[in-house]
N, C-alpha and C positions, 0 to 999 in steps of 0.2 A: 514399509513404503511411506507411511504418515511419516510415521518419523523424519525417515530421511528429507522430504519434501518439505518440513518445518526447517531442519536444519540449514538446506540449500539455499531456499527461500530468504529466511531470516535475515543467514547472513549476508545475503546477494543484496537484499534490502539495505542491508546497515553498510555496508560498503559502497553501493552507490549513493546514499545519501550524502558522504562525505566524500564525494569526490567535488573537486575545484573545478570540471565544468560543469558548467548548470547544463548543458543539452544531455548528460550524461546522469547527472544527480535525478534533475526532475523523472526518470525512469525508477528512479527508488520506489515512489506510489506506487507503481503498476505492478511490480514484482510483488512489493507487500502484502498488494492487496490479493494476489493471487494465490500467495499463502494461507489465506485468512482460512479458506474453507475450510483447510489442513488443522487447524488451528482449534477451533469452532468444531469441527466433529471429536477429534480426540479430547477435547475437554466435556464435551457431553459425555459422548461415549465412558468416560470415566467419571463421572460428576465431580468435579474439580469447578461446581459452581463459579469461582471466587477467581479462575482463572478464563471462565467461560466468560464472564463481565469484562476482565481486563482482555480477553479479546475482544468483542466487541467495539470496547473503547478505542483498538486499534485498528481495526477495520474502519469507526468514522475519522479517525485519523488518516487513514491511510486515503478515505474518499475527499479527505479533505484537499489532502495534495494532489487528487485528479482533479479537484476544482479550480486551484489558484495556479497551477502549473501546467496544466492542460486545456481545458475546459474555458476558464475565462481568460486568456491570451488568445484562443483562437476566438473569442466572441469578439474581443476588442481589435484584431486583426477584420474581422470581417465587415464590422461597424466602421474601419477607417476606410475601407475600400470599399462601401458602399456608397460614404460621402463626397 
């Protein structure tokens, strides 16, 4: 089940990422990061330290893109139409 859910995930991720529309692409964080857990337990689970870091890394990545593609577009949305 891990397995499979890293591999759906991942790829789902990396294939939205590179899609040409952005309303489409910016959904790549969201899936990402939903993998993460998937991610983060099988490399504990197995102590694969080295891979448990570079997930990590990928998770504040992946919250990164909820930031600049989610997160603050609707802040600057809501700051226009308060003004």
């Amino acid at each position: 089940m891990e397995q499979a859910a890293i591999a759906i995930l991942g790829a789902a991720a990396a294939w939205l990422s590179q899609d040409g529309r952005p309303r489409w692409a910016r959904w790549a964080c969201i899936v990402g990061l939903v993998g993460q857990p998937f991610w983060l337990a099988a490399t504990w689970r197995a102590g694969q330290w080295g891979m448990l870091v570079v997930s990590l890394v990928f998770t504040a990545a992946w919250l990164r893109g909820i930031w600049s593609l989610w997160i603050a577009p609707a802040r600057a949305r809501a700051a226009g139409a308060a003004s």
